[in-house]
C-alpha positions in Angstrom: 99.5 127.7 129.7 103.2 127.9 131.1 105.6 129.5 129.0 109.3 127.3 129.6 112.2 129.8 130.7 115.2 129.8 128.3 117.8 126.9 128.8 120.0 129.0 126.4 122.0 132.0 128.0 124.9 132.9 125.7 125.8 132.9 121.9 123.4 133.6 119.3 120.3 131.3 120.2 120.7 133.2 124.0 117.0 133.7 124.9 115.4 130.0 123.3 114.3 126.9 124.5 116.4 123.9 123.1 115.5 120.6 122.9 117.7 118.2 121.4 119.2 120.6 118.3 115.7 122.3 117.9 115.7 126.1 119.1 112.4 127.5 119.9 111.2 131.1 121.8 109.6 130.7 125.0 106.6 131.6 123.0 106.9 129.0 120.6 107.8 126.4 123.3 104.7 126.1 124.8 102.7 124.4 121.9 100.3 126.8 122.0 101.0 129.2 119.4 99.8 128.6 115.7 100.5 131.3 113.4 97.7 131.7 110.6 97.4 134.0 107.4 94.4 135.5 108.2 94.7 137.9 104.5 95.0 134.6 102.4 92.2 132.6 104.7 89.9 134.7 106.1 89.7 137.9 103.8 87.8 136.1 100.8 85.2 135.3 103.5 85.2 139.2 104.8 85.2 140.0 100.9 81.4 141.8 101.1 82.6 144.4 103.6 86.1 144.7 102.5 84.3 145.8 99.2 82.0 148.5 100.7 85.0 150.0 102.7 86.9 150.0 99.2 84.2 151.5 97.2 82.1 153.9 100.3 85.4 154.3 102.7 85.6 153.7 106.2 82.7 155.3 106.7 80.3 152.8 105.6 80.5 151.0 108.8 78.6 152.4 110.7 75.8 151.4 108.1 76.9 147.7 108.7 76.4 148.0 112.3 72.9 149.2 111.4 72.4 146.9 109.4 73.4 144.2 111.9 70.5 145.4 114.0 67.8 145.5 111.8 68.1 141.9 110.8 68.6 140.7 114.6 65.8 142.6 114.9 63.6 140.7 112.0 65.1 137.2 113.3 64.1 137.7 116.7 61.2 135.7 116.5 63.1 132.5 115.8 65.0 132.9 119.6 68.6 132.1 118.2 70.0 134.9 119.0 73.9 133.9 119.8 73.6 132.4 116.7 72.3 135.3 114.4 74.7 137.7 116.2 77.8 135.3 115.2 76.7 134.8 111.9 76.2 138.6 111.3 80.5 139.6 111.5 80.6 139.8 108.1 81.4 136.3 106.8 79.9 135.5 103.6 79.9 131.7 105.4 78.7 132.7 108.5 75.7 134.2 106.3 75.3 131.3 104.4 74.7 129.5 107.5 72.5 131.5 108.9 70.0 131.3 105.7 70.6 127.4 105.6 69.1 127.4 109.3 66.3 130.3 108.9 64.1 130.1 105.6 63.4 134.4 105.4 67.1 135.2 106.8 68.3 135.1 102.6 66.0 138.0 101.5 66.0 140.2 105.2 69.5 140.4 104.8 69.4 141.5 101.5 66.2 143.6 102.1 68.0 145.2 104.9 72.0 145.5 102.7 70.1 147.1 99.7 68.5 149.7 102.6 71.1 150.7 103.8 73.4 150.9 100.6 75.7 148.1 101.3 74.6 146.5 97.8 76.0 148.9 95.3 75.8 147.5 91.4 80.0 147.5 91.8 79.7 145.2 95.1 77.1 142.6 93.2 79.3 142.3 90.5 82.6 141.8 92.2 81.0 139.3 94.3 79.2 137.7 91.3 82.3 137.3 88.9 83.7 134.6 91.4 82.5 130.8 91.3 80.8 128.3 94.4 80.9 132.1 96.5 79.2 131.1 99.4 75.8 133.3 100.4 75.5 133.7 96.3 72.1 135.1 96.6 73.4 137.8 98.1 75.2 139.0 94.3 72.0 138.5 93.2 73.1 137.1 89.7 72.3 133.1 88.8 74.9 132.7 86.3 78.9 133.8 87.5 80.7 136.1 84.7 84.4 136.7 84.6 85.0 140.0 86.2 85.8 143.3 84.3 88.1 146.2 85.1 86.0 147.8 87.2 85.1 144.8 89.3 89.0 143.9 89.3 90.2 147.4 90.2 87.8 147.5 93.0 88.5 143.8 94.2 92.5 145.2 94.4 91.4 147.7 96.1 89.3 145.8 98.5 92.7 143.8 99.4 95.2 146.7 99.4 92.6 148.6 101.7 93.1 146.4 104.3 96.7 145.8 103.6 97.9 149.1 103.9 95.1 150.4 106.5 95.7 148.7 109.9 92.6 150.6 111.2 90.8 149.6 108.1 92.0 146.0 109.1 89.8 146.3 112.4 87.2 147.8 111.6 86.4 144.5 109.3 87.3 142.3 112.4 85.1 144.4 114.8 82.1 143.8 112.8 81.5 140.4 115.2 82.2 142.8 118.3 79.4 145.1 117.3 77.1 142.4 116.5 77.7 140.7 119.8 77.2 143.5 121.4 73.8 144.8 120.2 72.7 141.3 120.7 73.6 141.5 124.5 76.1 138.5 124.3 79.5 140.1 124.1 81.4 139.9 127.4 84.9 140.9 128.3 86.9 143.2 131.0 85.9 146.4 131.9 89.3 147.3 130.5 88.6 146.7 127.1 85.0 147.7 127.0 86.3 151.5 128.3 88.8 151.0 125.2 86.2 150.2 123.0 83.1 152.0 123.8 84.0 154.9 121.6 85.4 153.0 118.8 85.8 154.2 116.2 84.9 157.8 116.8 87.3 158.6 119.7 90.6 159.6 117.7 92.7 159.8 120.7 92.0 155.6 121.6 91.7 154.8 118.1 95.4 153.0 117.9 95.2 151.1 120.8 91.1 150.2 119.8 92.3 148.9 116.5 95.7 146.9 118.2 92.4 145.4 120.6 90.1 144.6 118.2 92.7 142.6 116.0 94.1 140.6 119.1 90.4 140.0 120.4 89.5 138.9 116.6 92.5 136.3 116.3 91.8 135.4 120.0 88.4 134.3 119.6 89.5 132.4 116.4 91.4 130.3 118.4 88.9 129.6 120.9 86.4 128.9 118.3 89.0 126.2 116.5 89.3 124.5 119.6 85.7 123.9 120.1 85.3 123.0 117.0 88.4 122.5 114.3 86.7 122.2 111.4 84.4 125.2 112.2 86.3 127.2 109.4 86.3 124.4 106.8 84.0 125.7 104.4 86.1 129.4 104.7 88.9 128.2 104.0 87.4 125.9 100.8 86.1 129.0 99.7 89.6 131.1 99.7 90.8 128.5 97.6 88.3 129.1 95.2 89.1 133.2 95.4 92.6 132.7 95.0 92.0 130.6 92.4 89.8 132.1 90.3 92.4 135.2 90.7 95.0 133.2 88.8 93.1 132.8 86.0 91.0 136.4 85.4 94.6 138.2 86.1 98.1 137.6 85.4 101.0 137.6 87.5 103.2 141.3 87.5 106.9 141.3 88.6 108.6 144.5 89.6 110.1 145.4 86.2 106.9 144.6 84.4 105.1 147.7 86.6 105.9 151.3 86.8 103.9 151.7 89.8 101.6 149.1 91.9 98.3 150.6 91.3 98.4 149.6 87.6 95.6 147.4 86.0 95.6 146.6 82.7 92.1 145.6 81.0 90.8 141.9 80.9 90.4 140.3 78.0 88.4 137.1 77.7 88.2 137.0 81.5 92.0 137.9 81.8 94.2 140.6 82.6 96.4 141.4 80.2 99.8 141.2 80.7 103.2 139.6 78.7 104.5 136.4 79.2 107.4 136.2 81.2 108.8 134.9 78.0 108.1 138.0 76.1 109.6 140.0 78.8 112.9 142.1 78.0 115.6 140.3 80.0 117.0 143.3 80.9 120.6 144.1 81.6 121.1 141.0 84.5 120.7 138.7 81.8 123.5 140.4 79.7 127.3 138.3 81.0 129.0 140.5 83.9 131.8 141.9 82.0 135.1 141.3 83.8 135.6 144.9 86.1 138.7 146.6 85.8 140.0 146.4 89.4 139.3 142.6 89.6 140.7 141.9 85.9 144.1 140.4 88.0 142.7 138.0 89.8 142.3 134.9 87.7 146.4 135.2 86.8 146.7 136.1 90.3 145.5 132.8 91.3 147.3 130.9 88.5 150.5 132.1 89.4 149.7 131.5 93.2 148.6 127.8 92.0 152.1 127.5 90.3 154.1 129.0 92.6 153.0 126.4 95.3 153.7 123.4 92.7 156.9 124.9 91.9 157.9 124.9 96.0 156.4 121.1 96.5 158.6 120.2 93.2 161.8 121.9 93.9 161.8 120.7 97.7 162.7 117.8 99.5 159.8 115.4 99.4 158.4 112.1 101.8 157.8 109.9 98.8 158.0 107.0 100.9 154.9 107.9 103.0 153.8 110.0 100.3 149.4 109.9 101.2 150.4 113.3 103.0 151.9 115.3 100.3 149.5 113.9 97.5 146.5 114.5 100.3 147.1 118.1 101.0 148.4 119.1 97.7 145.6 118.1 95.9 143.1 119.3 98.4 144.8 122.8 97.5 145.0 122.3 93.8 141.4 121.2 93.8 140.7 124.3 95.2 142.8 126.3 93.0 141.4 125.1 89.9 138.1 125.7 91.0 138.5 128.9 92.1 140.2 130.1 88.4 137.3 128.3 86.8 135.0 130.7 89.0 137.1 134.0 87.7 136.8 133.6 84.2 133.0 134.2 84.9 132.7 137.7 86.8 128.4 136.3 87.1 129.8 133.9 90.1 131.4 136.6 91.7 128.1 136.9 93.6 126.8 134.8 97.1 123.9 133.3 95.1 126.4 131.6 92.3 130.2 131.6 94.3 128.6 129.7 97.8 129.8 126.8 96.5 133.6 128.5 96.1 133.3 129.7 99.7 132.0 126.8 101.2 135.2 124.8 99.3 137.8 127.4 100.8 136.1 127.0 104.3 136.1 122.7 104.3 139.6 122.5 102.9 141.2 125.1 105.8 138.9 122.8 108.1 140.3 120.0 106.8 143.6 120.4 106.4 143.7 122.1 110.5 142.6 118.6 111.7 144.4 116.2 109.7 147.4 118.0 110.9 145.9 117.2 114.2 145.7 113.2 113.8 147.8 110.7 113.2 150.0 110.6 109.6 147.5 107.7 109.0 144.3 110.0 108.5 145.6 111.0 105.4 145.7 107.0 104.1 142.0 106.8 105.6 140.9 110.1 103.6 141.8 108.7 100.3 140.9 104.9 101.2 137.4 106.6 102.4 137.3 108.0 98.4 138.1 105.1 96.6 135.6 103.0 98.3 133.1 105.9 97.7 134.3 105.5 93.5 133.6 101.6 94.2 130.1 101.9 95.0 129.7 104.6 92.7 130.7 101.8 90.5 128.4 99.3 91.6 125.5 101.9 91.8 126.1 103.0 88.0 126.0 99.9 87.3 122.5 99.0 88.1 121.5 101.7 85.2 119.5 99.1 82.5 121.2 98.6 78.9 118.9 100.7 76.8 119.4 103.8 78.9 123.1 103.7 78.7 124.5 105.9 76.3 127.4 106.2 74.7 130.7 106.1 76.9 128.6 104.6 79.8 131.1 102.0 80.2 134.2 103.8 80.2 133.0 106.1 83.0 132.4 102.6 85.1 135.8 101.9 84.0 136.7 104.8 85.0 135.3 104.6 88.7 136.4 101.2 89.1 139.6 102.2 88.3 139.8 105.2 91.2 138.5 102.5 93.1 142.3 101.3 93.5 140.1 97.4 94.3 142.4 94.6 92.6 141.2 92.4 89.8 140.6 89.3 91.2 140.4 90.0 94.7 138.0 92.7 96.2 139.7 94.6 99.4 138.1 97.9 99.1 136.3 98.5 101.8 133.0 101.1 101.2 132.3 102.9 104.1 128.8 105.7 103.6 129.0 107.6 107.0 129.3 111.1 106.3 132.6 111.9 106.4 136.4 110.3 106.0 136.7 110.9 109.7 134.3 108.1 110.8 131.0 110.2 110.1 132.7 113.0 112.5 131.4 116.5 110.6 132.8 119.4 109.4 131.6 120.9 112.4 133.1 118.9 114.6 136.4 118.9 112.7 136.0 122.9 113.2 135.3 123.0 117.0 137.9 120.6 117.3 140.8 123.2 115.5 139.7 126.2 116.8 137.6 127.6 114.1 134.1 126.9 115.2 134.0 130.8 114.7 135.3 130.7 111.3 132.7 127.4 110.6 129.5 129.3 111.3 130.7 132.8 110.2 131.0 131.9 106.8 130.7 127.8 106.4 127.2 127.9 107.3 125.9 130.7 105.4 127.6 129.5 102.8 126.2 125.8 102.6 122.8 127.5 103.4 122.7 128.8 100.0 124.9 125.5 98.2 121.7 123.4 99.5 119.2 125.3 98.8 117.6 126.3 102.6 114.8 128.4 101.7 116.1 131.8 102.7 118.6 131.9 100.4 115.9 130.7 97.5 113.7 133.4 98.3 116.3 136.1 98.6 117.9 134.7 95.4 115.3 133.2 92.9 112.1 134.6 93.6 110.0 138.1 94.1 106.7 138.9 95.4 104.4 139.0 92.9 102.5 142.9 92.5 99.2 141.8 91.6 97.7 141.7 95.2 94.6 139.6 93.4 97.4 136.6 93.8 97.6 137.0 97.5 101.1 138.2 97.9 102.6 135.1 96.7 106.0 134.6 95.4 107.4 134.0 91.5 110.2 133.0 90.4 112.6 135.9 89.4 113.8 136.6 85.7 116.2 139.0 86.7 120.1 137.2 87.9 121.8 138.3 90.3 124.5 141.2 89.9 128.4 139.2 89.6 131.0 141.3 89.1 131.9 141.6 92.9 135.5 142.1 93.3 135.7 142.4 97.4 133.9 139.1 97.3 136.5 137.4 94.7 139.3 139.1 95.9 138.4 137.2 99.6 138.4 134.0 97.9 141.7 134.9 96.3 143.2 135.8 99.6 141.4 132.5 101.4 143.6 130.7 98.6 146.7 132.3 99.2 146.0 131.2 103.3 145.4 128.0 102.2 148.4 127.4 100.0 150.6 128.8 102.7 148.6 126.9 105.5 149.1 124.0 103.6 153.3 124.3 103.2 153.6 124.8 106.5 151.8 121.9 107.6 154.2 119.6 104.9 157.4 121.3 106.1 158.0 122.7 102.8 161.8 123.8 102.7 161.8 128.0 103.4 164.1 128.6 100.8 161.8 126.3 98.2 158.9 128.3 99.4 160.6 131.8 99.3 162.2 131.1 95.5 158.7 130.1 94.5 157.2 132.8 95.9 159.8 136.2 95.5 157.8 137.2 92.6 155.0 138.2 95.1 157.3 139.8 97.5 158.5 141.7 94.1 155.2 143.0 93.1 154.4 143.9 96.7 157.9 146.3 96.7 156.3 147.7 93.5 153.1 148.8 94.6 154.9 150.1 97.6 157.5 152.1 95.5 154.4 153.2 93.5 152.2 154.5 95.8 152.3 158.5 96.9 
């Protein structure tokens, strides 16, 4: 395998492969590297052992390893021994295999488990309570009951063991070492034999044993897969049925539903008992962000900021021969203005979850507004013939909708779009153009990198739009948790508790991003100073005040 050197040497990507706009580590580059969830695949198969540890401790597997040998030892007259030694790691499928292919392996290994105490009445039953469990013989129950609280509690505990004990973690994946090894078939360096041959009763090696055992595990899992890629088919069939039959014998538990993560209520009727998410409090997130004190100025702030630049555009000299530029940049501006006053009336947007879309608005109109300036007086004809052949095949799109699921004032909003169309009657000029942008498809990116804000763009454009559509980061941060019942697999639910608004920094940016934009926006029009500075004195008035004011 060769592992491709970096093409990237600077900016934030330094250190990655690219190809095309894909950025990849050097690790990731080669192809070779598959990432697997070896908890939500391969732990239902490990469940027997992950049980014993829970219920003996870590003790217990030293009584596996014995185990191991005594049932090599009874199977030795069939001669298949690479085959009994794989099949003895611990996999309730491996074990099922090994059964199919020798008639007496079924009751040795369970002759031999009982022997040694790795059959406890707990460990039946938790293995019992789930459905099409591969190696069922080994429960010794014919009919599958739901599981009770002491089966559930030491299920959980079976999967936080190994969650929360790396060595634990190892000592389940070294069970096909061990069995290998009494077999006479393991092989590997001397290195990691030294490492290994006092494992796990040499304390001092015991880290770096445990870090070996887990690489050699996933390492030989690989190799396996590509002998044979469906050799863990029937595993990984069987940890849907585990995770599966968890959903419905427990319930999920958020964060605010538990005081503390080793709570488990009592099933009932096969289920854990827990509220609805519907019977929930809602708790204090759901109650509306009052408006805070220090940001209680910021939606007349904005207002009279709005106003102000109206008053400067009305009071001064004016193009309104060529007048696409002033109605262009002025209502890019005014857009933004309303919107952003909408936004302050409701201090629960004053958050990154519910205001991207306000920062993402600021950023495109500065953007905007930078590289029209740049081009020819004609872009600003081109940005609003670009719209109104947007509104025409709106138009022509809307109406495609059939009669009987039009309702009421379906027409007049056709009307309406045909209208902003700006076509004529009887003869159709407006041209409808669908690449991406005004500019001839040219992004908002490119617009940025083109006016010297490419930094601006990615600082806060980017993270912002991440959020506005949705890339899964900014769900998961947002809109979901991780579940606490650890009998789900550490999935994620959605969240019932909102985000916290009522962030005055954050608003008070936008505010400021306004003002920028309303004084960017004069400057590029020409705006006559003394217009602009009769407009504005009250702001230069307030700023004397708080000056005066302050100690």
């Amino acid at each position: 395998m060769t592992v491709p050197k970096p093409n990237q040497h600077a900016g934030p990507m330094a250190g990655h492969v690219r190809k095309g706009r894909v950025y990849r580590s050097p690790l990731a580059a080669t192809g070779a590297l598959q990432v697997h969830d070896w908890f939500k695949d391969d732990l239902p198969d490990l469940l027997w052992p992950a049980l014993v540890l829970a219920e003996q401790g870590n003790e217990s597997v030293h009584r596996f390893v014995r185990w191991q040998k005594a049932v090599q030892d009874g199977l030795a007259a069939h001669g298949e021994t690479t085959l009994v030694a794989e099949s003895l790691d611990g996999r309730l499928t491996h074990l099922a295999v090994l059964a199919a292919k020798s008639s007496d392996a079924a009751e040795l290994i369970v002759a031999e488990a009982t022997r040694y105490g790795l059959l406890s009445e707990g460990v039946r039953s938790g293995l019992g309570s789930y459905p099409y469990m591969p190696a069922p013989w080994l429960a010794g129950q014919g009919q599958v009951r739901p599981p009770e609280l002491a089966e559930l509690q030491l299920i959980r505990s079976a999967l936080l063991g190994v969650l929360k004990d790396s060595h634990r973690e190892a000592l389940l994946k070294c069970l096909r070492t061990w069995s290998t090894v009494q077999a006479g078939t393991f092989r590997s360096d001397e290195k990691t034999i030294d490492i290994l041959k006092n494992y796990p009763g040499d304390s001092s090696s015991r880290s770096a044993a445990d870090t070996t055992v887990r690489a050699m595990w996933g390492a030989h899992k690989g190799a396996v897969l590509i002998d044979d890629p469906n050799h863990f088919d029937e595993a990984i069939k069987w940890a849907r049925v585990f995770w599966g039959a968890n959903s419905m014998t427990s319930r999920c538990v958020r964060k605010r539903e538990s005081e503390g993560e080793d709570d488990m209520e009592a099933p009932k009727n096969g289920s854990a008992v827990h509220e609805s998410p519907a019977d929930q409090p809602s708790g204090d997130a759901a109650a509306a962000t009052p408006v805070p004190a220090d940001g209680a100025h910021l939606r007349g702030l904005t207002m009279d900021l709005l106003s102000s630049f109206v008053e400067a555009l009305e009071t001064a000299p004016a193009r309104l021969h060529d007048n696409e530029r002033q109605e262009v940049i002025s209502g890019l501006v005014a857009r933004a203005g309303r919107d952003l006053i909408a936004v302050l009336t409701a201090p629960d947007l004053w958050c990154m979850e519910h205001g991207a879309h306000i920062v993402r608005m600021l950023v495109e109109t500065k953007i905007y507004l930078h590289w029209m300036a740049q081009q020819d007086p004609s872009i600003y004809r081109e940005f609003q013939e670009y719209g109104a052949g947007k509104a025409k095949l709106y138009a022509r799109i809307s109406d495609e909708v059939p009669a009987e699921a039009r309702k009421a004032g379906f027409q007049e909003a056709i009307e309406e779009f045909e209208r902003l169309s700006h076509n004529h009657d009887v003869f159709d000029h407006r041209v409808v153009d669908t690449r991406d942008t005004f500019a001839g498809g040219k992004s908002i990116r490119a617009m940025a990198e083109e006016t010297g804000l490419l930094d601006f763009y990615r600082q806060a454009y980017s993270l912002a739009s991440g959020v506005a559509h949705s890339e899964w980061w900014s769900v998961e941060t947002h809109a979901m948790e991780p579940c606490l019942n650890v009998l789900h697999g550490l999935h994620l639910i959605p969240s019932l508790s909102l985000s916290f608004g009522g962030n005055v920094p954050l608003a008070s940016s936008w505010v400021d991003q306004f003002y920028s934009l309303v004084r960017t926006a004069l400057g590029i029009l020409g705006t006559d100073d003394a217009a602009v500075s009769a407009a504005f004195s009250w702001l230069d008035e307030s700023a004397e005040e708080e000056a005066s004011e302050s100690p």
